[in-house]
N, C-alpha and C positions, 0 to 999 in steps of 0.2 A: 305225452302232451295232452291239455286239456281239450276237449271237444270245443271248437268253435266255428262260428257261425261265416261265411265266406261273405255275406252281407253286412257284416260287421265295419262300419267304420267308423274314425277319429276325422274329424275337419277341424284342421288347425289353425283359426284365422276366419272372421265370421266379420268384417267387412263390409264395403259397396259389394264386392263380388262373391266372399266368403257365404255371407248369411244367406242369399238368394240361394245360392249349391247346396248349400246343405238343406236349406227346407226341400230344393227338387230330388235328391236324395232321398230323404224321409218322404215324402210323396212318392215315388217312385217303390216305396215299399224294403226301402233297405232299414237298417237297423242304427241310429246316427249319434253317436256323440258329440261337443260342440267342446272348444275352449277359445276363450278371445282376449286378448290381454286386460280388457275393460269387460271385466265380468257384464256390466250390466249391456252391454251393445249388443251380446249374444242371449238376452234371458227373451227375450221375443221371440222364438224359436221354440221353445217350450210348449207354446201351444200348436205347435204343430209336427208333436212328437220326439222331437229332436234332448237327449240328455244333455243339460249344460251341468260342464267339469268346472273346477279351479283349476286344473293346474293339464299341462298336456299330457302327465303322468297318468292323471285320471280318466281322463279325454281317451288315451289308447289303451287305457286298461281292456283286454278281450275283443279288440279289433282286428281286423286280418288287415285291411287297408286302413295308411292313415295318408289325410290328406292337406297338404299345407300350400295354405295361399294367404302370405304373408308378404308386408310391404319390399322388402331385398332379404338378398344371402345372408347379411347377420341373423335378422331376423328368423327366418327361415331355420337355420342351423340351432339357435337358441330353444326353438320347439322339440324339434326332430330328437335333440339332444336330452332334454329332460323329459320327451316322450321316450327314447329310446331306452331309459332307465326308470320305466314303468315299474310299479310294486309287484313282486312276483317271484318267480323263476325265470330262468332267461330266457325257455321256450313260450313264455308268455307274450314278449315282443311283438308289434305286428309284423308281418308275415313281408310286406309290400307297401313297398311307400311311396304316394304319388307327387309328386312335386309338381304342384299346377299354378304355383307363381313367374314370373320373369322376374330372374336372375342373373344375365346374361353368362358367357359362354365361364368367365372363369366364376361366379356361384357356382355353375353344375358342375363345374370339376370338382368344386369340395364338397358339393352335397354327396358325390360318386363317393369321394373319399370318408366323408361322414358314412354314408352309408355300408359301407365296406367295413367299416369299424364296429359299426350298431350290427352288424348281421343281419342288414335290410337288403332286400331288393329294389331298386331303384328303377322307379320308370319315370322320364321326363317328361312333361305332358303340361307343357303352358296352353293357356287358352286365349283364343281370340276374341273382342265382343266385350262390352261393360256391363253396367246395369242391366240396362233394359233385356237383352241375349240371357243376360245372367238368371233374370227373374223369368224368362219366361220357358228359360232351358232349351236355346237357340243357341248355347256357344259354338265355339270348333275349337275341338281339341287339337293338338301336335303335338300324338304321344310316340315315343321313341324307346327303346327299350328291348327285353327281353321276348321273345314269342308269349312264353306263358304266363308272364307277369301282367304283358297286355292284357291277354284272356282274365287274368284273375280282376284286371280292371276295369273289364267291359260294362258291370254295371254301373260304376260312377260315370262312366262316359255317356253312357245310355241316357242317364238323367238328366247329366247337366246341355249334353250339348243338339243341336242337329248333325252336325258332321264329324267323325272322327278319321283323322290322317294318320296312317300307321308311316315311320320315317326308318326304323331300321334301328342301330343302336345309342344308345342313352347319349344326348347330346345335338342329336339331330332336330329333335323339338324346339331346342331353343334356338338353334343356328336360324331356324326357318321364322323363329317368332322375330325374331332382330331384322330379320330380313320386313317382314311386313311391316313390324313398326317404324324403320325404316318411313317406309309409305304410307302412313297414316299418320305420322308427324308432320309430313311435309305437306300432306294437305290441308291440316288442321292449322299449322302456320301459315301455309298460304291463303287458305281462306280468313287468317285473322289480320293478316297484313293488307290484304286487297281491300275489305273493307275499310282499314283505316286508309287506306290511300282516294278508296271513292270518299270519303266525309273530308276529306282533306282538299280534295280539291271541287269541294261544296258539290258531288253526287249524290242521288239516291242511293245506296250501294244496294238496296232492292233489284232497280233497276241489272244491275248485275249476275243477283240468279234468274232475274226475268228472262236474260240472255242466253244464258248458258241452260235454261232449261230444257230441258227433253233431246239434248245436242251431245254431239260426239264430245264437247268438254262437261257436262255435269255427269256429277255423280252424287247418288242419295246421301252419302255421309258430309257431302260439301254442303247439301242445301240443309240437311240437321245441323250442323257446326254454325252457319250462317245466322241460324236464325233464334237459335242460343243466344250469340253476340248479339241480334238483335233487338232482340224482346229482353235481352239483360236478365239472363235466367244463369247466371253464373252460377247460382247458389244451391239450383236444380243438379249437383254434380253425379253426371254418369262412368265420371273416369277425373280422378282428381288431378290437378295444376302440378302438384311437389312429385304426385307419381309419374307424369310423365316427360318432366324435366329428367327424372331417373331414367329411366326409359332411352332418352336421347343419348344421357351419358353412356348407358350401356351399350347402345349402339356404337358410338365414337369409340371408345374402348374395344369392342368386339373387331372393330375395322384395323384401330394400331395396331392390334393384335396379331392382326391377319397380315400384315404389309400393306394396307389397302389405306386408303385416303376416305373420309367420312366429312368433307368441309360443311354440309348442311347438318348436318346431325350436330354438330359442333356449334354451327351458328343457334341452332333451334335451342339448344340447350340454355344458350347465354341469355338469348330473349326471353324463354321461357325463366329463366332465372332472375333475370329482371323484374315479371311482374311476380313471384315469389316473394321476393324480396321487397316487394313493395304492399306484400300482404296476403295476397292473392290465391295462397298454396292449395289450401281448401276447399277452392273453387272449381266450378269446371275446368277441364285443359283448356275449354277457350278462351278462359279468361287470358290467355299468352295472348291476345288483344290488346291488354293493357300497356305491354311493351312497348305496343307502337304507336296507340289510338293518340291523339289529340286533347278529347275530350276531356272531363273531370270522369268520375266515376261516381256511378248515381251512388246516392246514401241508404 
């Protein structure tokens, strides 16, 4: 087998959250290859060491870790798969493959299964945190997996996040990510519906985090989400509107699944699909405001 480098990676999927990882990556002194389906979304990157590929083949050409954070499990598998059949011999491969998208519980069963087939190692390892975490290498991982897969993984961790959760074996990461988003759907919709209900019934809806400030009900992510809607920063997106209507589904899914009942994850989807559907996708999540708001929508 050819000598390579354990700092070697592939990041597959250079994104809202993709591109930030991999610059703190290359920052962090690893060695980084990039591919993005939109060549040109990942050529910014370049100047801060990072090699941009065509193709994911090329991207894990002599990688030991690759890393995919891509929009769902198609997606996801589409890379892994044509990185998997990298130019080479077969011990060329990389070695560990990090899967640091939400996919929820049945994606990682076929990335398992994917990966089983490529003669990867698979460590589940979704991250919590958008942009802003993203860029500044604040995430938290929930990586799941093998002992020394992990170990082989600690330096992508190291990079991208502040906290990393060790969960036991492959599958655990996401059960626990489903679980939070969960909880961060529900506030993001709830904080986009209270507002529409203060402007509805002619409130300041200010006055509302005025209230809830520094009190056993606020929480920092409610008074960031608030005032997004507020100041009409849709377009400022930290976490996109279509991703996490996905998100919801997978949630609702994860729960049939289980025998479990998910009625809010279900609703949140629907509204959240509503202002999709009315254009929205691209925009911050909170724009799932628009579902319910009143208003027109500024120009």
């Amino acid at each position: 087998m050819p000598a390579q480098s354990p700092a070697a990676v592939a990041v597959l999927g250079t994104g809202i959250m993709g591109a930030p990882m991999a610059r703190r990556m290359s920052e962090a002194g690893l060695s980084v290859s990039a591919w993005n389906r939109t060549r040109e979304k990942a050529e910014a990157l370049s100047a801060c060491g990072v090699r941009v590929a065509d193709s994911p083949a090329a991207a894990a050409q002599g990688a030991r870790l690759v890393v995919t954070m891509l929009s769902d499990a198609d997606a996801v598998l589409s890379a892994i798969e044509r990185a998997g059949g990298a130019q080479g011999e077969p011990d060329d491969r990389p070695a560990t493959w990090l899967q640091m998208s939400t996919v929820g519980v049945r994606g990682i069963e076929r990335c398992a299964e994917a990966a089983q087939a490529l003669g990867l190692e698979l460590v589940d390892a979704p991250v919590l945190g958008t942009r802003q975490p993203a860029e500044e290498g604040k995430l938290t991982v929930l990586a799941s997996g093998a002992a020394q897969a992990l170990e082989r993984a600690a330096p992508v961790f190291d990079a991208v996040a502040a906290r990393t959760v060790r969960l036991g074996e492959v599958g655990q990461g996401t059960r626990l990510k489903l679980v939070l988003n969960q909880w961060v759907l529900a506030v993001m919709e709830g904080v986009a519906e209270t507002i529409a209900l203060a402007e509805a019934l002619e409130m300041d809806p200010r006055l509302f985090l005025e209230v809830i400030g520094g009190g056993p009900l606020d929480a920092p992510y409610a008074q960031t989400k608030a005032k997004t809607i507020l100041d009409d920063r849709f377009d400022q997106a930290s976490f996109g509107l279509s991703m996490a209507r996905k998100d919801a589904r997978l949630v609702a899914q994860a729960a049939h699944d289980a025998g479990a009942s998910a009625p809010l994850a279900e609703l949140i989807e629907e509204q959240m699909g509503k202002a999709v559907e009315a254009g929205h996708g691209d925009e911050d999540m909170a724009a799932t405001y628009w579902a319910t708001a009143r208003r027109p929508a500024r120009a």
